[in-house]
C-alpha positions in Angstrom: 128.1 105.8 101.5 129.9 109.2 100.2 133.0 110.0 101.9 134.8 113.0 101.3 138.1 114.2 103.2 139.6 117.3 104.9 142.8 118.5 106.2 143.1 120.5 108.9 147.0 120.7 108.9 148.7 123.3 106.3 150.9 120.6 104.6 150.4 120.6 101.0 153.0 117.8 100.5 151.3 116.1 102.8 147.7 116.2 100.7 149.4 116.0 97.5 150.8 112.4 98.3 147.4 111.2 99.3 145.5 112.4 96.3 148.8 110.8 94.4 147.7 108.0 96.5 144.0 108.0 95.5 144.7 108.3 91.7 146.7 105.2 91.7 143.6 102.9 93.9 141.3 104.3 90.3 137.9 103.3 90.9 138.1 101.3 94.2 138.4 104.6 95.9 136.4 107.2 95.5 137.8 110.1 97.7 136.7 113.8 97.0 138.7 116.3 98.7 136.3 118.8 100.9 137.3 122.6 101.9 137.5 123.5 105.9 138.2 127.0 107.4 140.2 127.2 110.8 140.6 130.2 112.2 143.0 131.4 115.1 142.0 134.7 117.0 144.1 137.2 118.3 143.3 135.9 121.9 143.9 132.1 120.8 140.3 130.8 120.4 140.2 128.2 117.5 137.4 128.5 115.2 136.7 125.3 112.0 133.7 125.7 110.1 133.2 122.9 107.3 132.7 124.9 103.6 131.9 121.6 102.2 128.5 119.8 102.7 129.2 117.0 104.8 125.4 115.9 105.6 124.8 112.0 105.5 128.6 111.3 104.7 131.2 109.8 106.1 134.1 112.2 106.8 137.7 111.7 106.8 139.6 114.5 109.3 143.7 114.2 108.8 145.4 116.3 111.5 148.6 115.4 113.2 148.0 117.6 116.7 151.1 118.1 118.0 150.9 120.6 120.4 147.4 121.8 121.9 146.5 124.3 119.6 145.9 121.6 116.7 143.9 119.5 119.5 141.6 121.7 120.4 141.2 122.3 116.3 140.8 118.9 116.0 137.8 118.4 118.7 136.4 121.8 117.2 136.4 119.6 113.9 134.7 116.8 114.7 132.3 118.8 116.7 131.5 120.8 113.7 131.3 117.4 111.4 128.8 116.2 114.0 126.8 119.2 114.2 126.9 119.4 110.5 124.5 115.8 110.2 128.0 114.0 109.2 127.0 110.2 108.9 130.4 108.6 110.4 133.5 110.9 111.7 136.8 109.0 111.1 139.7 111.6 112.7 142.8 110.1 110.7 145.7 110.8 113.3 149.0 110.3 111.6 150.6 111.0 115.5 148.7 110.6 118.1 149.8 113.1 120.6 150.5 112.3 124.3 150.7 108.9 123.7 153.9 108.8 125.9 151.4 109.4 129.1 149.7 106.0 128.5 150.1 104.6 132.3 150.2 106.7 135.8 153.5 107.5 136.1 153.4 109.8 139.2 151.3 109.3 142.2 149.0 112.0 141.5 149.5 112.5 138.0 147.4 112.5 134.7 147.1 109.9 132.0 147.2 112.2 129.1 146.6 109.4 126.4 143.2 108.4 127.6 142.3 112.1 128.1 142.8 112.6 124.9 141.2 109.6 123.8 138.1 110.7 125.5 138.4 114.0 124.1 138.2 112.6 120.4 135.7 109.7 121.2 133.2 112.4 123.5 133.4 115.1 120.4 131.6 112.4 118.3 134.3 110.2 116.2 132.7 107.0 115.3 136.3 105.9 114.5 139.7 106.6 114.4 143.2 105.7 112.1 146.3 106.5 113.5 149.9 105.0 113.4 152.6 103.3 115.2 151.0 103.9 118.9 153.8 104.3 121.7 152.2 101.5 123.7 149.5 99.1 121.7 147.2 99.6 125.3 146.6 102.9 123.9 143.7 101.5 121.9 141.8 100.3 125.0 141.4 104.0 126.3 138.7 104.1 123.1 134.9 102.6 122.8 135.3 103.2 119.3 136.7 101.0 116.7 140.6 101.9 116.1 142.5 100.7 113.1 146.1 101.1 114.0 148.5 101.0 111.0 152.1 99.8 112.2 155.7 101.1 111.0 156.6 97.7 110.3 154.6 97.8 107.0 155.6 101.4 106.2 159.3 100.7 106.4 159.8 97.6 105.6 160.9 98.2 101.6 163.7 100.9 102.7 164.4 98.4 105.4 165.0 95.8 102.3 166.9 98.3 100.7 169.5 98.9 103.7 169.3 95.3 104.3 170.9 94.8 100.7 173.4 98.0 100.5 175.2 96.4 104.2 175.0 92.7 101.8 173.0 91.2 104.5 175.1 92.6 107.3 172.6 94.2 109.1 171.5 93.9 112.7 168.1 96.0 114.3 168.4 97.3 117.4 165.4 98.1 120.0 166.9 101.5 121.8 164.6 100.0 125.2 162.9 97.2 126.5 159.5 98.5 125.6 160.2 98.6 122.3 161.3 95.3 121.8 158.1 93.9 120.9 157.8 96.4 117.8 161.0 95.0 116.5 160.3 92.2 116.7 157.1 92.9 114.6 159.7 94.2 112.2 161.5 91.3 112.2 158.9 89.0 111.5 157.8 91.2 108.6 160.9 91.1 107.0 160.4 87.0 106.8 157.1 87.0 106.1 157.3 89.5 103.0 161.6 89.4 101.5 162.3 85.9 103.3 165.7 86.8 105.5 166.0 86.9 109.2 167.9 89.4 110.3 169.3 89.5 114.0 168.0 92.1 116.7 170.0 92.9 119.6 168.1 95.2 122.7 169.2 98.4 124.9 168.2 98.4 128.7 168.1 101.4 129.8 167.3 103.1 133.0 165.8 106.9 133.5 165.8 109.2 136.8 163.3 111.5 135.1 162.4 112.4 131.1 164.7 112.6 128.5 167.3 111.9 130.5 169.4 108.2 130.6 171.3 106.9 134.3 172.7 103.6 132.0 172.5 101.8 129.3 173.3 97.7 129.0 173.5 96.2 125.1 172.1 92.7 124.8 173.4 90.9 122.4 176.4 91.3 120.1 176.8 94.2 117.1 180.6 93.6 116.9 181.7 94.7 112.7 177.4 95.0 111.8 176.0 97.6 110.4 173.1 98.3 113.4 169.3 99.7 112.7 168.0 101.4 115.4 164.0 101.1 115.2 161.5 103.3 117.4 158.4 104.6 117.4 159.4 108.6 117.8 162.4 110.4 118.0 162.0 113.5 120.2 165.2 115.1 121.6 167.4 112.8 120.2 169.2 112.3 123.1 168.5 108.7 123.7 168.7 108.1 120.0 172.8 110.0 120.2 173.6 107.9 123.5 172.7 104.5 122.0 174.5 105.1 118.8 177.3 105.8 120.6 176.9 103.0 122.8 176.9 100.6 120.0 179.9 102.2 118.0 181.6 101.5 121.7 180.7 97.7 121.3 182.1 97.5 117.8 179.3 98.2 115.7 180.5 99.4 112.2 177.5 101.8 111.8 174.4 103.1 112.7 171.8 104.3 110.9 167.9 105.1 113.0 164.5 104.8 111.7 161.6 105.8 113.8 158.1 106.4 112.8 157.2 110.1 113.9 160.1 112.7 114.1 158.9 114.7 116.7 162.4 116.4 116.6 161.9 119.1 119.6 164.4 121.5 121.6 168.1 120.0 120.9 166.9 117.5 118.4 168.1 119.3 115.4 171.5 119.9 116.2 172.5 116.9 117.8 171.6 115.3 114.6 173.8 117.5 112.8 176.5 117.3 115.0 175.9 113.6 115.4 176.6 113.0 111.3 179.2 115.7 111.3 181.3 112.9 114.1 180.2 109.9 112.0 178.3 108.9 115.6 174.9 108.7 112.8 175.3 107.8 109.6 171.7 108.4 108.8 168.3 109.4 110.2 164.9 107.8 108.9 161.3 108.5 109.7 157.7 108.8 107.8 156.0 112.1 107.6 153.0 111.5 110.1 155.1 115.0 110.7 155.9 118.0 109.0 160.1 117.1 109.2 161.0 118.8 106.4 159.9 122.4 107.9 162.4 121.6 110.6 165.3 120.6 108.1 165.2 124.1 106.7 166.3 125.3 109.6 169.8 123.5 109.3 173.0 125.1 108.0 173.2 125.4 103.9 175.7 122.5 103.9 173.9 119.9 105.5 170.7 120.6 102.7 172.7 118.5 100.2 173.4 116.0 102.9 170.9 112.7 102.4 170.9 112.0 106.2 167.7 112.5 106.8 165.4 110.4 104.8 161.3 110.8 104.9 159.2 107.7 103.7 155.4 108.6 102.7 152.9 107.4 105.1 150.2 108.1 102.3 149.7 104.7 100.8 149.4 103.0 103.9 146.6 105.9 104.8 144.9 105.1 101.5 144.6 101.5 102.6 143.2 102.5 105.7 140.5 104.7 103.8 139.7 101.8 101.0 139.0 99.2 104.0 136.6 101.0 105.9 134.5 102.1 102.3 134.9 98.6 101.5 134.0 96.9 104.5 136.9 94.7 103.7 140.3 93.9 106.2 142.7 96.4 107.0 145.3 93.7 107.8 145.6 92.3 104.4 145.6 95.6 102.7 148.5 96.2 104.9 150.4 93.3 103.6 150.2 94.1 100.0 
């Protein structure tokens, strides 16, 4: 079947690294790039219209929606694909947005995950690719098939890398009980692919409402290691600036954070300035399911030639995605490789 692929975000970094990505597969994927209009009105309608045929094809739509604008431009995309005799819809959603609301949390209250699932699935997606899901359950709000790429797989080379510049001295670090389970995945993935086992300690921590912390209890023992904090999404950075502190407290000798989506909201940007300016951070890590370099241009002149903040390209593990589903082949062991 023809495929062909549209962005609906403005990131031309972000683009550039897939076709990158797509030259270096050669001939086992064929990927044309197709051209989509969005329009914005002065009264905040969204208007997509497709300039590219898309009839009897299967069609790729990469959009990060992270705020409501880009979700109602999303739906209005995949409506447009459908309307437009598109063969198979596959919405490729770097960061899935509200997937924080993936349980009733209040008595009355909304579970914005499945309504956006619903949303995507109702529009007409056949499928869907998106990456490192807040809660795996996630996937059960869809009928559809969902091919969830994991941040162990993305990270785990830089994770080497830090592994060998601490000589073997490092120790990851779960900032909650809920995300135990994902390092451990990392964990795992760091025996299964480099063959060391590195130690993982846990936070427990308790909340009166969001994005604030009551407490915080370390599990295990960090005294003189180098600690790796691993999440799915830094948003705030509050939690993120508490635990590192925590840790130093304990006698941890650093602390460095990687986390999958940099959502990097209100605050976020100048705690994590003023969080390397103390030493509390020693460096901040994350993939570019979002556009965080449009926030670090917002940060004073002197902390541009600062390497804090690392990005790692989610691209190749997108392209692995793409080249499983046009070759009817696994996902998980084009993952590995």
């Amino acid at each position: 079947m023809e495929t062909i692929i549209f962005f609906l975000d403005d990131r031309k970094d972000f683009s550039d690294e897939i076709f990158k990505q797509v030259l270096k597969m050669g001939a086992d994927v064929t990927l044309p790039f197709g051209d989509v209009n969005t329009e914005i009105f002065s009264d905040g309608e969204v208007s997509v219209d497709f300039k590219t045929s898309v009839r009897g094809k299967r069609v790729y739509i990469v959009s990060s929606p992270d705020n409501s604008d880009k979700l109602i431009q999303l739906n209005m995309a995949i409506d447009g694909a459908k309307r437009a005799a598109a063969k198979e819809i596959i919405p490729i959603i770097p960061y899935f947005p509200y997937a924080r609301q993936d349980k009733k949390d209040k008595i009355r209250g909304s579970i914005g995950a499945k309504v956006v699932a619903e949303m995507i699935e109702n529009r007409g997606a056949t499928s869907i690719v998106t990456f490192d899901l807040h809660a795996d359950q996630i996937q059960g709000f869809f009928n559809i098939p969902v091919i969830h790429m994991e941040g162990k797989y993305l990270f785990a080379e830089k994770i080497k890398e830090l592994y060998d510049k601490t000589s073997g001295n490092l120790v990851l670090c779960s900032p909650d009980a809920g995300g135990t389970k994902r390092v451990k995945g990392v964990r795992d993935r760091m025996r299964e692919k480099y063959n060391i086992d590195i130690p993982m300690v846990m936070i427990d921590k308790t909340r009166s409402k969001a994005n604030e912390i009551d407490e915080m209890v370390l599990i295990g023992d960090v005294t003189g290691r180098d600690i790796l904090i691993v999440d799915d999404m830094a948003d705030t950075c509050g939690t993120l600036i508490e635990a590192s502190k925590n840790l130093l407290e304990k006698g941890g000798k650093s602390v460095r954070s990687i986390v999958t989506h940099g959502v990097l909201s209100g605050p976020a940007i100048e705690r994590l300035y003023n969080a390397i300016e103390d030493g509390v951070l020693m460096e901040f890590i994350c993939s570019d399911t979002l556009p965080i370099q449009e926030w670090v241009t917002i940060i004073p002149k002197r902390i541009k030639t600062n390497t804090f903040i690392t990005t790692i390209s989610s691209s190749n593990q997108i392209i692995k995605a793409i080249q499983a589903i046009n070759l009817n082949t696994s996902v998980e062991n084009l993952k590995k490789s």
